[in-house]
C-alpha positions in Angstrom: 0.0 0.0 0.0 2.7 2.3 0.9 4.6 1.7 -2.7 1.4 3.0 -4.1 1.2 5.9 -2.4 5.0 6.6 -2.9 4.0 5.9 -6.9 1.0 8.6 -6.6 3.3 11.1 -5.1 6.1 10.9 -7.0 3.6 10.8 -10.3 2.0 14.4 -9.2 5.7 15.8 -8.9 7.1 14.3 -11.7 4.0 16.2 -13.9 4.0 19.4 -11.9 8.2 19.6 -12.4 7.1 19.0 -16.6 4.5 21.2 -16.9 5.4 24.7 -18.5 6.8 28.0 -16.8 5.4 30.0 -19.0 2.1 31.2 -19.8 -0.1 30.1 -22.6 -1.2 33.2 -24.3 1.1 35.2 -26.5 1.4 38.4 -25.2 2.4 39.9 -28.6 -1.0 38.5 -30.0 -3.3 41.8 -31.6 -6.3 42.4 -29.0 -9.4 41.0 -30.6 -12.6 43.0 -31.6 -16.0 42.3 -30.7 -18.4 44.2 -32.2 -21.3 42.2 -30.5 -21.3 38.6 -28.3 -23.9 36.6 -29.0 -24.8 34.1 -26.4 -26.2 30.5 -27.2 -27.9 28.4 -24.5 -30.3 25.4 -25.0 -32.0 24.1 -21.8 -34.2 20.7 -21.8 -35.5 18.3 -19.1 -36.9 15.1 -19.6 -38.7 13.0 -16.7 -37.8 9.4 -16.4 -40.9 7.6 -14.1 -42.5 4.5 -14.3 -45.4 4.9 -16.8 -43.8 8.2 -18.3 -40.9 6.9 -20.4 -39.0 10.6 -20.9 -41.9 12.7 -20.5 -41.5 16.2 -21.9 -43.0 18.5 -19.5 -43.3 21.7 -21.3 -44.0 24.0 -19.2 -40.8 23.2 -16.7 -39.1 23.8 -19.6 -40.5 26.8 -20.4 -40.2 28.3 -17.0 -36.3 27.8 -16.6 -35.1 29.0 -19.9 -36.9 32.1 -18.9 -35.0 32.2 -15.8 -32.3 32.2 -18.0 -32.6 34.5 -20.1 -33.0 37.0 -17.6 -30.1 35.6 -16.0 -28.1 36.7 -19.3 -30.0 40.3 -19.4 
């Protein structure tokens, strides 16, 4: 039990020691413009229940993407 450990240890150093110093976004890279951000959200809920085999209850559905669109507002 203990060589596993020492193998689960020595695994999460060896990565963190590999893993790069520097960071991942070129700081020469030309800013980018946005003239508009269009946001893109799909929200569905089926019910699994004995007699109901993935019922569709529209109105749930309904009611939360609502909430979030005014969530994104």
């Amino acid at each position: 039990m203990k060589s596993k450990h020492f193998l689960l240890i020595f695994i999460i150093i060896f990565l963190t020691a590999c893993a790069p110093k520097y960071p991942y976004l070129n700081p020469d890279a030309a800013e980018a413009e946005f003239d508009h951000i269009l946001v893109v959200f799909d929200y569905l809920h089926f019910v699994d229940d004995v007699g109901k085999l993935l019922d569709y209850p529209e109105d749930k559905n309904q009611q939360q993407i609502e909430v979030l669109k005014n969530i994104i507002k």
